[in-house]
N, C-alpha and C positions, 0 to 999 in steps of 0.2 A: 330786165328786172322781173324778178317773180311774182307772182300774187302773193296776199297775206295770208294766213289761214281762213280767216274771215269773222266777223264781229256777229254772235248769234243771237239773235232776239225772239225766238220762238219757244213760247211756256210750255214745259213738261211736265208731266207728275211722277212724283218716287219711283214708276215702273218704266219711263220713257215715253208715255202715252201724250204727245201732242193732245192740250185740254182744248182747244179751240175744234181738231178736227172731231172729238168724239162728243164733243156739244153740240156741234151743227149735223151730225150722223142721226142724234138719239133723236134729237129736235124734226130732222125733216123725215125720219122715218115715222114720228109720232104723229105726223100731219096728213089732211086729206086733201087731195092728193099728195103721192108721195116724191121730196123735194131736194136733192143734196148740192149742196153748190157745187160750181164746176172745178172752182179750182182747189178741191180735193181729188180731182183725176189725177195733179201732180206730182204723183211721188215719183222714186226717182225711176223708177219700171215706166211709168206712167209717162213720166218726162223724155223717157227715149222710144218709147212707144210714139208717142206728137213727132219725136224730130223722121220715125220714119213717115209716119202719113205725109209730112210735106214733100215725100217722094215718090208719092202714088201718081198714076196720070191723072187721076179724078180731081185732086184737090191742088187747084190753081192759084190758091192766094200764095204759098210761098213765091210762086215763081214770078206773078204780078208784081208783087211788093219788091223781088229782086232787081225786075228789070227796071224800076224807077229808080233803086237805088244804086244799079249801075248808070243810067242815063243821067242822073240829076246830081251828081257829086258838086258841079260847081256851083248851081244854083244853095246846094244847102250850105257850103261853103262862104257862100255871098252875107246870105241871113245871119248864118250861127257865129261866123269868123273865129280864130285861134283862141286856144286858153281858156276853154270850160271844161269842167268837170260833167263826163255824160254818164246820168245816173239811168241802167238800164232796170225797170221794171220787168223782172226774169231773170233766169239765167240767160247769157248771150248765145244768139244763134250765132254757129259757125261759118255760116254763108251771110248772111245781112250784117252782123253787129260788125265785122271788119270793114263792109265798104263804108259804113260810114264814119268809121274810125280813121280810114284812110284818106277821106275827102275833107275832115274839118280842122285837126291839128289839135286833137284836145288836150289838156293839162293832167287828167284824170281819167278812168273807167271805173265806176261803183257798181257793181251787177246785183240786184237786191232776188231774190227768191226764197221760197218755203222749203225747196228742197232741197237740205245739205247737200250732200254727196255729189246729186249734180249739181249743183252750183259751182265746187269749187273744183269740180273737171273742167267745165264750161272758164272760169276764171284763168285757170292754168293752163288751157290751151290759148288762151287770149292773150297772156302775157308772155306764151313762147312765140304766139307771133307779133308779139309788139314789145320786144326788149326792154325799149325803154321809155314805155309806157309804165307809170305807176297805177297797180290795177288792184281794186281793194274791196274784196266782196264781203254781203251784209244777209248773212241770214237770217231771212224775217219776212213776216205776213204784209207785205205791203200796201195790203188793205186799210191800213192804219197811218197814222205818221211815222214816219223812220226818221231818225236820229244817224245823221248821215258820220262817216268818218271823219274825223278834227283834221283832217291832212288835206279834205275840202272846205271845209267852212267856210273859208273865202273868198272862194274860186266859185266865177259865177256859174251855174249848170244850164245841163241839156236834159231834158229829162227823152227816153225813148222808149217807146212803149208802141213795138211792132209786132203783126200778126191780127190784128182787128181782136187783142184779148178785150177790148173794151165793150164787144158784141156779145161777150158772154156774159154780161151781167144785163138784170131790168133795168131799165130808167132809174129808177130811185136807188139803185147799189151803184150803177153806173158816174151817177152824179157823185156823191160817197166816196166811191174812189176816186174819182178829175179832183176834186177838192182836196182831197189828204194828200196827194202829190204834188199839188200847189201848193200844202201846207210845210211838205216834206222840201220842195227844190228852192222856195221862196217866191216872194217877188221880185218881179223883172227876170226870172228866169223864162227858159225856153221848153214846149215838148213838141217832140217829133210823134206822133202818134198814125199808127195804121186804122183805118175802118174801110170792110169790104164794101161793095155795090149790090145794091138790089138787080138780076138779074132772073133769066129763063129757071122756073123752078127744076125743071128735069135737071139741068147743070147744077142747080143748089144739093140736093137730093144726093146726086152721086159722089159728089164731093165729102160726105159724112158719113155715105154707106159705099163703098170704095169696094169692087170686085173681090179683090186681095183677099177684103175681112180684116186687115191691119185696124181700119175705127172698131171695129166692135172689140175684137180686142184691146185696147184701149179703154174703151167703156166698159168692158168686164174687169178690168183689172182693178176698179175702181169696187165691185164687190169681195175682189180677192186681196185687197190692200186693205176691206175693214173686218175681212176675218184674220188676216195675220196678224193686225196693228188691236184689232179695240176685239179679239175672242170671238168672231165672228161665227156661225155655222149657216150660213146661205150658200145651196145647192147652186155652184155658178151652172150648172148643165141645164138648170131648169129657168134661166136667164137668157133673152136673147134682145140682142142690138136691135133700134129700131131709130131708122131717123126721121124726120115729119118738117114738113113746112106751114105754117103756121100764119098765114097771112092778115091777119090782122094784127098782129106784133111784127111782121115781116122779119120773122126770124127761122131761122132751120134747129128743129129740137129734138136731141138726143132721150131717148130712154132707154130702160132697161124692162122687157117685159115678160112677165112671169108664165111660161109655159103651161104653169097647172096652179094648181093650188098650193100655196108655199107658208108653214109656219120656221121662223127661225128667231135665234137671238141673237142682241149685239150687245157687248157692257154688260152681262146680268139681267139685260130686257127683254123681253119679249113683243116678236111683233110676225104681222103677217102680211101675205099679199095674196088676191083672190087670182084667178088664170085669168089671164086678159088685164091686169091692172099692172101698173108700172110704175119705176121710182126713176122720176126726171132728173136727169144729170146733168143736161148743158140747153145751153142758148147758146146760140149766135146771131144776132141780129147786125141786117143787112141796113145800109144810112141811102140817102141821097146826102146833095151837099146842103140842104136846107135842116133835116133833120142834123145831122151831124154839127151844123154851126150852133143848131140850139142845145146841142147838147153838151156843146163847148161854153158856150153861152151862161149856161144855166150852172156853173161849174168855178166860174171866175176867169174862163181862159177865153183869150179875143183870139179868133184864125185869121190867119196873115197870108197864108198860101196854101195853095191845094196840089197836087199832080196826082195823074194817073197814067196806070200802064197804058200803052198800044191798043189794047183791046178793049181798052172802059173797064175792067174786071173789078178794079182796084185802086182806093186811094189810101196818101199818104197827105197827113194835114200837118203845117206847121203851125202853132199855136204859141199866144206869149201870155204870161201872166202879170197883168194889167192890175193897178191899185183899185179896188172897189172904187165904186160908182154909183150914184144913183139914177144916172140919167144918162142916157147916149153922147 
């Protein structure tokens, strides 16, 4: 079976200008320090720029997260059992979203993402390998609640949400979103969610500043995506990739830092960066399993089961969406 074309929920104006991405541009460039969320790195250059870093040798979490979910097919099999609808938060990866497609028997695949174009590559390569699989993709900000396809309504879900993208948000956006996918899958549904390990900073480090230069590009593309998209004129030559660990957030953070002195505009505004000052683009924050249960916790999702790769690098948490409570 095919994919759909896909259901799109992401607000325009008269010109095609995504209003959400050039709010939050105008907004964190107007701020001190300077702030852009991460997941405007996702356009669709951007989006395949990610799928090559997780082929670098530096950056390990793809291939941690692989090998659990080649080891652990029947253990999630056991949990999840046949006939849910698994709504993937992203487009689906071409390596992980199949093995677990192939271990549980689902009824459905909903792949939710920001970015058309790849979204509905990633869908229709999904449904050429899964014929007869009904695969039904949803473009939209899934930072929000999504109004899922009527063809699931009442087909219980999976929610999946691999890659530790829940590291890229603070605590307080992190929480935000665990909740609006609870609000999005129901209750008594399920998420499959990845969160990396706190681990040797040199290994953190390398991991986001990779030999290659694949992440920095990456991260620059994210200046070259708001001059094409929102009128941009920022010198990307006078930008450079910088990653940093950050231990007191136990997080690895991405910037962008400005070689010299930089005046530029964005939208008709004007703004600047002084040499040595920079506009923060990403978090990733690293969990144990104590922080991570609180932050499932704090969220409305009770964790049911953990595994990690061979190596410790990497967990994979299975979590369920339990009725409010007020008490243990």
């Amino acid at each position: 079976m095919t994919s759909k074309p896909g259901l799109k929920l992401v607000d325009r104006d008269e010109s095609g200008v995504d209003t959400a991405f050039r709010e939050d541009v105008i907004e964190g460039l107007s701020q001190q320090p300077k702030a852009i969320p991460a997941r405007w790195l996702y356009d669709d250059a951007g989006s395949q720029l990610f799928e090559d870093i997780t082929k670098v040798p530096e950056y390990y979490p793809t291939r941690a997260e692989t090998e659990i979910l080649e080891r652990q097919g029947e253990s999630f099999a056991k949990l999840i059992g046949p006939g849910r609808a698994v709504v993937e938060f992203g487009s689906g990866s071409s390596i992980k979203t199949p093995l677990l497609l192939r271990a549980i028997e689902p009824a459905a695949y909903v792949p939710l993402d920001i970015s058309g174009d790849f979204l509905r590559a990633a869908a229709a390569d999904l449904a050429a390998k899964f014929p007869g699989l009904p695969v039904l993709p949803v473009e939209a900000d899934f930072m929000r609640k999504v109004a899922l396809p009527e063809e699931v309504a009442d087909l219980p879900k999976l929610g999946f949400f691999p890659g530790s993208t829940i590291g890229n948000m603070v605590a307080r956006t992190a929480v935000d979103l665990l909740r609006s996918m609870r609000q999005t899958l129901g209750v008594g549904s399920q998420l499959l969610i990845g969160m990396d390990l706190i681990k040797d900073e040199t290994v953190l480090l390398a991991a986001y500043d990779d030999a290659a230069g694949v992440t920095a590009e990456f991260n620059l593309n994210l200046a070259r995506r708001i001059n094409r998209e929102l009128g941009g004129d920022i010198d990307i030559d006078a930008l450079r990739h910088q990653a940093r660990w950050n231990d007191d957030f136990a997080r690895v953070e991405m910037h962008l830092v400005a070689q010299r002195d930089l005046e530029f505009s964005v939208a008709g505004q004007s703004f600047a960066l002084n040499k040595g000052e920079s506009i923060h683009t990403e978090n990733s924050h690293k969990f144990t399993r104590r922080t991570a249960h609180m932050l499932l916790a704090a969220s409305g999702w009770e964790m049911q089961a953990r595994w990690l790769d061979e190596a410790k690098r990497f967990s994979l948490i299975m979590a369920d969406a339990r009725p409010n409570r007020s008490a243990p």
